[in-house]
C-alpha angles and dihedrals in degrees: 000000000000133000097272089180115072118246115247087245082053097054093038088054093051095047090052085046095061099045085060081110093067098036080058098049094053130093114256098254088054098046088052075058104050084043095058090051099048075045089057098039087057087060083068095056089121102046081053096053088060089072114038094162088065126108102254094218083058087050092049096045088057094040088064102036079054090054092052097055104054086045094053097046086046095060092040086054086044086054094043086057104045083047090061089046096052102094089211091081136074109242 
């Protein structure tokens, strides 16, 4: 017997599908950016295994808010220390 139930990568891949219309319509700096964060919501693939009951745009939506976070945080801990480099500032 087959998997009658699609995978999370396969209903990722068919919302992104359907939203083909608006990454067209974009300008091609903002596609590059669409496109990095499709890129980063597929790193969550296996968080959003864990709830297939979930709506994948759902999934999707957290995925990338995910994504934005750690790279937020990584570029606050990247500033803190250049700040402690710079010998301008007191440590």
């Amino acid at each position: 017997m087959g998997r009658t139930t699609l995978t999370y990568r396969q209903r990722l891949q068919l919302e992104m599908e359907r939203w083909k219309g608006f990454r067209q319509a974009l300008l091609a700096h903002e596609r590059r950016a669409f496109e990095g964060l499709v890129d980063r919501a597929f790193r969550y693939i296996h968080a959003g295994m864990a709830y297939p009951d979930r709506d994948v745009f759902d999934l999707f939506t957290m995925s990338s808010l995910l994504s934005h976070e750690e790279r937020l945080l990584e570029l606050e801990r990247e500033l803190k220390m250049g700040m402690r480099v710079d010998s301008r500032l007191s440590p």
